[in-house]
C-alpha positions in Angstrom: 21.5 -8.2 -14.3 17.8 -6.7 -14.5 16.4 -10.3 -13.9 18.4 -10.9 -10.8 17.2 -7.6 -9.5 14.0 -8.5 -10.4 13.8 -11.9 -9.0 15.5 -10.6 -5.5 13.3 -7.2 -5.8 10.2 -7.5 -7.7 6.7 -9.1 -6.5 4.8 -8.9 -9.7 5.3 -10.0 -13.0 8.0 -8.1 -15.2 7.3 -6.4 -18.4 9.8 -6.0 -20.8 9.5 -3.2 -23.7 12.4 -4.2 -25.6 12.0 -4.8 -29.5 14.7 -5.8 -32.2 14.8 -3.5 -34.5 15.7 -3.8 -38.5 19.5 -3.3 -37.7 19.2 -6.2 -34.8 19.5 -3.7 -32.2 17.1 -3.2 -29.1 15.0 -0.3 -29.4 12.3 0.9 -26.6 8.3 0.2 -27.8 7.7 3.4 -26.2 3.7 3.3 -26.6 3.5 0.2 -24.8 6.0 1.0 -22.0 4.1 4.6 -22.0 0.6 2.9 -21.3 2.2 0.3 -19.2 3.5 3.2 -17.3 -0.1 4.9 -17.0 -2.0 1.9 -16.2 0.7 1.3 -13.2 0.6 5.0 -12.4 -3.2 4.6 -12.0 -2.3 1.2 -9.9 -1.1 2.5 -6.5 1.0 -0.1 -6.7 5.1 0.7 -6.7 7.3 -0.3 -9.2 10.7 -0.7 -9.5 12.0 0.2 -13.6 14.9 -0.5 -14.6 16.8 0.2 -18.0 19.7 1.7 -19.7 20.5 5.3 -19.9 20.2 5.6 -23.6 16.8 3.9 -22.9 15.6 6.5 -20.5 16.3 9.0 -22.5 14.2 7.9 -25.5 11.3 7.4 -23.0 11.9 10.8 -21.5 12.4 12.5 -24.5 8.9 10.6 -25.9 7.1 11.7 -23.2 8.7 15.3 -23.2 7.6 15.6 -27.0 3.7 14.5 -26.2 4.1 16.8 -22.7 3.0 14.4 -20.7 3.8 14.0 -17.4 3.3 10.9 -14.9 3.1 10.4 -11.2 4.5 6.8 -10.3 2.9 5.7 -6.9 5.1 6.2 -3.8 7.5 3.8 -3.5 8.4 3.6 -7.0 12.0 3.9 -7.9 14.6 3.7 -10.8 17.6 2.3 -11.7 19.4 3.3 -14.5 22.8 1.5 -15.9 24.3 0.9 -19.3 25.7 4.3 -19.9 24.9 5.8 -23.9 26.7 4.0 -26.0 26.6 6.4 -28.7 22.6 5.7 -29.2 21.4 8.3 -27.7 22.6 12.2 -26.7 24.5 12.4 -23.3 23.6 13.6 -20.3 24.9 14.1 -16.6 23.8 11.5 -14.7 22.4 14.7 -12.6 20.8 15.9 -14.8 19.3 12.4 -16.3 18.0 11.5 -13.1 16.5 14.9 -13.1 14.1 14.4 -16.0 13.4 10.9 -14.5 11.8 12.9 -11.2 9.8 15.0 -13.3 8.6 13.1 -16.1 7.8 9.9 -14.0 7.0 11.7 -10.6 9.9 9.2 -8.8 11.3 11.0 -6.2 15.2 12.3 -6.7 16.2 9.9 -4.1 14.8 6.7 -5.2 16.6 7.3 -8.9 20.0 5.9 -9.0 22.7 4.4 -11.4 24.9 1.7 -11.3 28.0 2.9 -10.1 29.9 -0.4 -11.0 
């Protein structure tokens, strides 16, 4: 689903941040998708990022423990889909989308979720 958005959405080349981990599961490498994040912070350039809800909140919760805070250029948005699946604590979707606003400086109206 991500690469169809992508293809139909995105202009420059995709970064992916998945890794297998020991129990063949995707995990998050949050240091690289936390520099990537900087670098295209410091870009100007918007960017679309997409992932899973259990994902975000990893990557929010990494940032939130290191207090750092970024400011995605304007135009930036995020889509979030997936739902939990029991590998990561719960949220609303409210208040999910909440933390992606302030931890990655996307405005509230450019956050969404797959309401399939």
């Amino acid at each position: 689903m991500f690469e169809t958005i992508r293809r139909q959405c995105g202009s420059g080349s995709p970064a992916f941040f998945g890794r297998a981990a020991a129990d063949g599961t995707w995990a998050l490498d949050l240091e690289a998708a936390v520099e990537f994040l900087r670098k295209a912070a410091a870009s100007g350039q918007p960017l679309l990022v997409l992932g899973t809800a259990f994902s975000y909140v990893h990557l929010l919760d990494h940032l939130a423990e290191r207090d750092l805070r970024l400011k995605l250029p304007p135009g930036s948005c995020a889509l979030e889909t997936g739902g939990y699946k029991g590998r990561s604590r719960s949220l609303p979707k409210s208040a999910l989308h909440a933390l992606i606003s302030q931890r990655l400086g996307i405005p509230p109206a450019t956050s969404s979720a797959n309401t399939a």
